[in-house]
N, C-alpha and C positions, 0 to 999 in steps of 0.2 A: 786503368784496370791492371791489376796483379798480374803477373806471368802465373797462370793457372801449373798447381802442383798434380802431378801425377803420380800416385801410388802404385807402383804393378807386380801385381803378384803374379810370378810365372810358377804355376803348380806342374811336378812332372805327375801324371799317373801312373797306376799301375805300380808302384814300387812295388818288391817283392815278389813280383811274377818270375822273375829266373836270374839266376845269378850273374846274364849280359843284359837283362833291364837294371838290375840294380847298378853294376859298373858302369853303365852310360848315363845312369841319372847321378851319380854320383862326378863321373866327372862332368858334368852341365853344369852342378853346385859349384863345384870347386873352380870352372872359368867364368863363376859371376852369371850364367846364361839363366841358370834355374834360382827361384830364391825359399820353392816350400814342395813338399813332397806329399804322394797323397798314396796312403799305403796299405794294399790287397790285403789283409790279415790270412784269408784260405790261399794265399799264390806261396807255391812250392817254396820261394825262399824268402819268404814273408821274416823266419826270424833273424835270418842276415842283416834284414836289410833295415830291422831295428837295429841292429849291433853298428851299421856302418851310421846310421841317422846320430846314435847315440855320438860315434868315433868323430864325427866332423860337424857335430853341431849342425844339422840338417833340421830345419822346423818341420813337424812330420803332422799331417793327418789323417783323416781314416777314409777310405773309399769302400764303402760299404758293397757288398757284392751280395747277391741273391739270383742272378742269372746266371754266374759260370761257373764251372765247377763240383767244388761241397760245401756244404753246409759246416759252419765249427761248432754249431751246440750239437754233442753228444746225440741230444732226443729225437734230432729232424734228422740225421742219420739213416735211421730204415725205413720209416714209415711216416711221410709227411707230403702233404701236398704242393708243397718246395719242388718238390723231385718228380724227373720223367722215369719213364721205363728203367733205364739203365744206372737209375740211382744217384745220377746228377741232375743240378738245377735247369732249366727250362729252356737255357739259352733266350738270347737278347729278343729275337722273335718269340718266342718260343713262349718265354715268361708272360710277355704282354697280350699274347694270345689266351692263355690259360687266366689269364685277369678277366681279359673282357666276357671271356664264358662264367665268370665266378665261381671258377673253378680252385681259387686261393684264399687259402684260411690267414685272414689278418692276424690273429691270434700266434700264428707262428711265421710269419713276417716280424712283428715283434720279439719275438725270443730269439730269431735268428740276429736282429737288429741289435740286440742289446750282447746279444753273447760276442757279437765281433766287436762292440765297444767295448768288454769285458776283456778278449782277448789282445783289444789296444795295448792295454793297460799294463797287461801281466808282459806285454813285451817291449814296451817303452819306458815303463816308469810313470807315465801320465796320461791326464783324458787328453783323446784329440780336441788341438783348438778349433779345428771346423772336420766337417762331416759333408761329404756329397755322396754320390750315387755311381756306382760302373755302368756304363750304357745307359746312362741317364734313370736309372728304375726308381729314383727318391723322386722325379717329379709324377710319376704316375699317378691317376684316380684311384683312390682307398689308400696304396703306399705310403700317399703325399701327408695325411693325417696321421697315421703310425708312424711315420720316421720323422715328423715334427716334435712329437709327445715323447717320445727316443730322447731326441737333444733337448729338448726343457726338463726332462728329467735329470740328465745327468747335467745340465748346465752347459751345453755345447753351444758357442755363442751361432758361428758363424755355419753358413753352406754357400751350394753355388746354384741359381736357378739361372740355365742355360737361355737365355733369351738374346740372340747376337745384331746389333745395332748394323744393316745393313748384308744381313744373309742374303736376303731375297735377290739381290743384284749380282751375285757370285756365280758368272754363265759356267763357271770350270766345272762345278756340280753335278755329277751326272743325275739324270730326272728320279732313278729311283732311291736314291742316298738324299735330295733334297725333300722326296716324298716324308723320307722318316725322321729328316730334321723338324720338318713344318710341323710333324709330329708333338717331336719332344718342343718343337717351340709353343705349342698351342698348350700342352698339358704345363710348361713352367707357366704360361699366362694364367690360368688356375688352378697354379700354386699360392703364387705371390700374397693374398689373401692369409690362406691357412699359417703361411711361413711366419705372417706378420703378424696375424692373431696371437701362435707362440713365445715372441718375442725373438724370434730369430732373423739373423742378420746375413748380408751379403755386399758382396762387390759393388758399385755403383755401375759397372759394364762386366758382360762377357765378351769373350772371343776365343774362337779354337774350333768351332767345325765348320769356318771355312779355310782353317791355315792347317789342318790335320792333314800328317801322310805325306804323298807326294805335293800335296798344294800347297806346302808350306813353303817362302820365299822369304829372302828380307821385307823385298817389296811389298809380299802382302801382309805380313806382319806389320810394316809401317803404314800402311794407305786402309787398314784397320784400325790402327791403334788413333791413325789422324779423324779418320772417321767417329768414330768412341767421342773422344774431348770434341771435334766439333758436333754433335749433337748433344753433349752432354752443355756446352756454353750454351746452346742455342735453346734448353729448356727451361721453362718458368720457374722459378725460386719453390722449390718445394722443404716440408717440413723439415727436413735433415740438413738442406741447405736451404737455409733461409733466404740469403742476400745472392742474387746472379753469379757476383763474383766472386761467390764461393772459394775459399783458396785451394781446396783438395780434390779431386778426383780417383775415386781406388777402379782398378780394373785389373780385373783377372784372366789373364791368359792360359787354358789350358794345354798342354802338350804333351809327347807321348816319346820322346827319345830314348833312344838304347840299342845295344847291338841288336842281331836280330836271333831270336832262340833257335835253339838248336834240339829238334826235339832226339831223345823224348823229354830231357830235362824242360821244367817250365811249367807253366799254367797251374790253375786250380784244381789240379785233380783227376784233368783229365787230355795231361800234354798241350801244346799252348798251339792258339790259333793259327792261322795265316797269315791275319794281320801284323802280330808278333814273328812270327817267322820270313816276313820280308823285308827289303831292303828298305820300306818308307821311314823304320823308323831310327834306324840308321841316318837316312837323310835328314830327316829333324835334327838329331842331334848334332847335325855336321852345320846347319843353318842356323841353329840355334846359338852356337860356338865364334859364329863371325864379328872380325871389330867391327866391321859396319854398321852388324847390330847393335852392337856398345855403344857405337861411337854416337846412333841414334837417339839413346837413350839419354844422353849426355846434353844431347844440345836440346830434346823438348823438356827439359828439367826432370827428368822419368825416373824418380826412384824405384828400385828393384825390394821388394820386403816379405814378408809372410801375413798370415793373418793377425800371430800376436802383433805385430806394428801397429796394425789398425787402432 
């Protein structure tokens, strides 16, 4: 049996959220730690952080947002069902609540969707090679069909449907953050369907909200990633891999490193979070940064790539 290859694509999010996210994902790029960037179009320093993508060959994609902040089409601006009281979007509860009331016009879910593809575009030079979701909103019910029909239109190959091979065993978890992952894990389990209907593609693994924040170690990094490739040997020859001994494995790592914002500068519009403004994510990128890390990735044969690699 081949030494199984591993593809890993370590995505930073959030690029463009404040000019100490962008400085910490960019140098995570430049010690090898990060290999693809996934970028806020409405976060405060969103065109920076094209200008730095552009400067250091950074593989850049689009992290579609509809909970935080504003809106960038012009129209959803004053009057759209996007937006709370106060004239920003719904926030991460917030959103998902105002869904299940069907209180959201998919019609402008879509024009919000395509104008931040649009706005990709006018700021990088190109469409993004993959497209996901901020707080997961691209796997939700009704979203999941409009941000499909989104990337087959414009040709966007790839995304990321969060389903993490061994969450459920993660005791560090506190009960009500793993409430809202079972969440996002049950609504990617019907996605997967719709995703593949469109011809859209992804990762053969996830992982990243059990190594998010403060939980992030080398250790759980690696006893993740070991976890990943062994359940990925141990499943039946499927259509993409025909033969067991498949030579590839792609798995995407997400993570969230950068100084930590300082408000008010920061955020979508409306000064930047908590979680932004603590020291977790700082710690990612100090973990992320370790030879041990490297040195890991070196001896399980673990290339570091983007999605054009794939």
């Amino acid at each position: 049996l081949r030494m199984l290859q591993v593809k890993l694509i370590v995505t930073g999010d959030d690029f463009g959220y404040c000019p100490r996210r962008n400085q910490g994902i960019v140098e995570c790029f430049l010690a090898g730690a990060v290999s693809n960037v996934s970028l806020l179009v409405n976060g405060s320093a969103a065109a920076d952080a094209a200008e730095l993508a552009k400067r250091y060959n950074i593989p850049i994609g689009l992290h579609a947002n509809l909970s935080e902040g504003s809106p960038v089409c012009e129209m959803l601006k004053t009057n759209s069902s996007l937006l709370n009281q106060e004239g920003f979007f719904h926030g991460k509860m917030g959103f998902r609540t105002a869904l299940s009331k069907g209180l959201l016009n998919m019609s402008e879910v879509k024009q919000e969707l395509k104008a931040q593809v649009e706005l990709f575009c006018e700021l990088t030079g190109h469409l993004p090679p993959h497209m996901d979701g901020h707080q997961h909103i691209h796997v939700l019910p009704e979203v999941r069909h409009v941000f499909a029909e989104v990337l087959e239109e414009y040709g966007i190959q790839y995304t990321r449907v969060p389903i993490e091979p061994g969450l459920h065993n993660c005791g560090w978890i506190p009960p009500s953050l793993m409430d809202f992952y079972r969440g996002v894990e049950e609504d990617s389990f019907n996605t997967v369907d719709v995703f593949t209907r469109h011809g859209i593609r992804w990762p053969d693994v996830y992982i990243g909200l059990s190594t998010m924040g403060k939980n992030m170690s080398v250790d759980n990094i690696w006893s993740a990633i070991d976890a990943a490739i062994g359940k990925f040997k141990a499943k039946a020859p499927s259509p993409t891999h025909p033969t067991p001994q498949s030579q590839t494995v792609t798995i995407e790592l997400m993570v969230h490193p950068g100084y930590p914002s300082v408000p008010p500068v920061g955020g979508c519009g409306e000064g930047p979070d908590d979680f932004s403004q603590s020291w977790e994510r700082l710690h990612e990128l100090q973990t992320l940064i370790k030879p041990e890390l490297q040195g890991y990735y070196k001896t399980r044969n673990i290339q570091l790539c983007s999605f054009k690699d794939l």
